[in-house]
C-alpha positions in Angstrom: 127.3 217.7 128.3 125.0 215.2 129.4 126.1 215.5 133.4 125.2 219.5 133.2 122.1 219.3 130.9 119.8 221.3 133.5 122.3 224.2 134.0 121.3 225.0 130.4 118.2 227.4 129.7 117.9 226.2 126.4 119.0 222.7 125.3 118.8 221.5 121.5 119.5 218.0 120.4 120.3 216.5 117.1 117.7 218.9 115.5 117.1 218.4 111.6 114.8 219.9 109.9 114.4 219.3 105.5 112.7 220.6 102.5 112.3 218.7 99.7 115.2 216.3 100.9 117.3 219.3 101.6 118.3 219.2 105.3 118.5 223.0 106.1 119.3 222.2 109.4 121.5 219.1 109.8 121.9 217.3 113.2 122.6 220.3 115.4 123.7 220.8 118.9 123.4 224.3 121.3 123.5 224.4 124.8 122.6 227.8 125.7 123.5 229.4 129.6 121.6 231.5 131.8 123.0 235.4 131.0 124.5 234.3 128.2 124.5 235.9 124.7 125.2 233.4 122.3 126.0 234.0 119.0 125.4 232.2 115.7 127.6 233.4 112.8 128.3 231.7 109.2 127.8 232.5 105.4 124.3 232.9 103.9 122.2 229.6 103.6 123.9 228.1 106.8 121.0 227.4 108.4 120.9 230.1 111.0 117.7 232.2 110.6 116.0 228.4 110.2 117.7 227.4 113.6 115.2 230.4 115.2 112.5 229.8 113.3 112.6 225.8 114.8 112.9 227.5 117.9 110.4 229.5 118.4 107.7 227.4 116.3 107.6 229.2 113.5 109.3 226.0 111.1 108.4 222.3 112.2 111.1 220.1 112.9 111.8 217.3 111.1 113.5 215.2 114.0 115.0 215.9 117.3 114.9 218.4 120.6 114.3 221.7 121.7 114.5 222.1 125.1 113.8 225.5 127.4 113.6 225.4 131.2 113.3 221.3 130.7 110.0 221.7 128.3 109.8 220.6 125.1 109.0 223.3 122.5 108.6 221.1 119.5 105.4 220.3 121.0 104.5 223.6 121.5 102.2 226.1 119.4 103.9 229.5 118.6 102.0 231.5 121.0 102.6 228.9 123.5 106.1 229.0 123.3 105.8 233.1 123.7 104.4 232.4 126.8 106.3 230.3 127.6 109.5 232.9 128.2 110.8 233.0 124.4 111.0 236.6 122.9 111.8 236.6 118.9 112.8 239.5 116.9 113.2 239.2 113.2 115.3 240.8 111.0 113.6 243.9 109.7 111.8 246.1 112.4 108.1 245.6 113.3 106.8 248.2 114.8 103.2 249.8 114.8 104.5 253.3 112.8 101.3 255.4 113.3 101.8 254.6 117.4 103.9 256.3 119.9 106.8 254.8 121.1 104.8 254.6 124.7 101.6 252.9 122.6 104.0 250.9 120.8 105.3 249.7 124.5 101.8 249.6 126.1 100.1 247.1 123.6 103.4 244.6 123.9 102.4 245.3 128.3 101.6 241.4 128.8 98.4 241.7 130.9 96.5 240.8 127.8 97.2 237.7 127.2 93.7 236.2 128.0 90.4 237.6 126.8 89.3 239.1 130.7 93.2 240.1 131.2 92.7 242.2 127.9 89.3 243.7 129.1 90.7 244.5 132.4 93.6 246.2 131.3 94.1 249.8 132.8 96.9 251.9 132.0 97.6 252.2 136.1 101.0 253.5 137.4 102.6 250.2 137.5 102.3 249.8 133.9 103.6 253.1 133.2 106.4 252.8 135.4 107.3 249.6 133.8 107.0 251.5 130.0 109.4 254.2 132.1 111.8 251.7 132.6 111.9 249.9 129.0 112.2 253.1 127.3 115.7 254.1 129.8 116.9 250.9 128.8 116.4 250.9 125.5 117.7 254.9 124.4 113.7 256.2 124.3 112.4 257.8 127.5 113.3 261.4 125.8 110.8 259.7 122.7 107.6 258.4 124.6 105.4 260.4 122.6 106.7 260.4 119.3 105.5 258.3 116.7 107.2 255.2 116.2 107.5 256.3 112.2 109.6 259.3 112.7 112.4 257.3 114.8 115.4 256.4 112.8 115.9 252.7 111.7 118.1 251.8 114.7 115.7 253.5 117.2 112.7 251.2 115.4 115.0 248.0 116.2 115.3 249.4 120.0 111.7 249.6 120.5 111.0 246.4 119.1 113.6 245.0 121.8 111.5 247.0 123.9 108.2 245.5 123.0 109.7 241.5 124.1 111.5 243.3 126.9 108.5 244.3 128.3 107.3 240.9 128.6 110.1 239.9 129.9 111.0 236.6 128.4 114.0 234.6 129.9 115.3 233.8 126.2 115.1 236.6 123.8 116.5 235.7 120.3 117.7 238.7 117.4 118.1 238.3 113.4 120.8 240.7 112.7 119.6 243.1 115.0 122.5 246.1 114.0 121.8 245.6 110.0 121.6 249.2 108.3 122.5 251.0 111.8 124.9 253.3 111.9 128.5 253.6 114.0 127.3 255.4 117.0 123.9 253.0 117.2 126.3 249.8 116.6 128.2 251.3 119.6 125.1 251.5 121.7 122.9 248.2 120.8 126.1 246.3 121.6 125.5 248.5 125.5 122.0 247.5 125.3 122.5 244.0 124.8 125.3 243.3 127.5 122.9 245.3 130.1 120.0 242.5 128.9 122.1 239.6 129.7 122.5 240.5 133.1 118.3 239.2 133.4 117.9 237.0 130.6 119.6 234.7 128.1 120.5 236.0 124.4 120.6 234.1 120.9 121.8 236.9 118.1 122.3 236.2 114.0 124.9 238.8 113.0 127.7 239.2 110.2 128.7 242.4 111.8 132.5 240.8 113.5 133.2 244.1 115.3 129.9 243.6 117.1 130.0 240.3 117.6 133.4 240.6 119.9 131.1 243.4 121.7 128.2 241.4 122.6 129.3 237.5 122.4 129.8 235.0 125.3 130.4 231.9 122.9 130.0 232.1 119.6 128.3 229.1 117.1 129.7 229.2 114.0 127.0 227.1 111.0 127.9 225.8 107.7 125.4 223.9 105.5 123.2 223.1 108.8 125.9 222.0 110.3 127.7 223.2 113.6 131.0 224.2 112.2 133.5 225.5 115.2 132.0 226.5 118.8 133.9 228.9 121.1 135.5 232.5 122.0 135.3 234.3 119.4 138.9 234.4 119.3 139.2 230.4 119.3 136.4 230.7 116.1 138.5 232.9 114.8 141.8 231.8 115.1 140.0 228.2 113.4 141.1 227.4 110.0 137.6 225.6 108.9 136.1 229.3 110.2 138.4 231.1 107.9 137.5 229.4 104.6 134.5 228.9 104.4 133.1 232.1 106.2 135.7 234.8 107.5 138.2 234.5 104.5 135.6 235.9 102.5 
């Protein structure tokens, strides 16, 4: 790997992070393309909701690297790693319910970033063709002006993809984002999700298999912190480790 290190977007090194002497995250390694959607699957406690929270900022790292674009983000603050092109969404939707879906869009618009860019915000045509857009992609132009609270639960987890969409962040990373969705939304987040990969790299959390083959490139497979098995899905799959500690069950 070391040869190829700067055709990854994202590269993480020996990361470790502990609580109390428990290492919740144990050594790891994840090399992560451009317009890839990576995948990170195993059985509760593995490690994998932790691995996002290192990367974004969110948990401190006990020891190693986390690399995006050739910066480190373990020196980073959280908002400075935002900034820096790194969307998260966690698992349960966080929208603003008494908003529209456009408002909802509008406030995530990032021309605010700095205290002048926030007072010289205007709603100009550029940023409502830009909300125009977002919405197409993610299933909501016909919803603009409905209130985010009246959208079903798989609609709220669209916007949201929406609102770090519209920022446009190179890496854009999702905790289970199909949980409690039904069939036809499954269906149409794993569309969603393969059109976003064509701009942007993709890190997804999910225990859903039948999505997983939809959406994955590679898939990461954890077990106690600890990479497990790395590959098509079919080659996870097909691996015995995989199947007994995680898909036999």
């Amino acid at each position: 790997m070391t040869e190829t290190k700067d055709s990854f977007i994202l590269t993480v090194e020996d990361l470790t992070v502990s609580f109390d002497g428990f290492k919740a995250v144990n050594g790891l390694n994840l090399y992560v393309e451009p317009n890839e959607c990576r995948v990170i699957i195993g059985p509760n406690g593995a490690g994998k909701t932790t691995v996002l929270d290192l990367i974004c900022g969110r948990t401190r790292a006990t020891g190693g690297s986390v690399r995006f674009k050739g910066h480190e983000l373990l020196k980073m603050r959280e908002d400075q790693i935002v900034h820096a092109g790194v969307g998260r969404k966690f698992q349960n939707p966080s929208v603003y319910e008494d908003l529209t879906v456009f408002e909802n869009l509008e406030i995530s618009y990032p021309r605010g970033y700095s205290v002048f860019g926030a007072l010289a915000f205007r709603r100009d045509q550029a940023v409502r063709d830009r909300i125009n857009e977002i919405a197409e992609t993610i299933f909501l132009k016909d919803h603009l002006q409905e209130k985010a609270a009246y959208l079903s639960h798989g609609q709220k987890q669209w916007l949201e993809i929406g609102m770090l969409l519209i920022q446009d962040p190179e890496l854009l990373m999702l905790d289970e984002p199909v949980a409690g969705m039904s069939v036809a939304e499954r269906v149409k987040t794993a569309e969603l999700l393969n059109r976003i990969i064509a701009d942007r790299s993709v890190i997804v959390i999910e225990h859903d298999m039948k999505f997983v083959e939809d959406i994955a490139t590679r898939v990461t497979v954890l077990h106690q912190g600890k990479l497990l098995a790395e590959g098509s899905m079919a080659h996870v799959q097909a691996d015995p480790k995989v199947i007994e500690v995680y898909l036999g069950h």
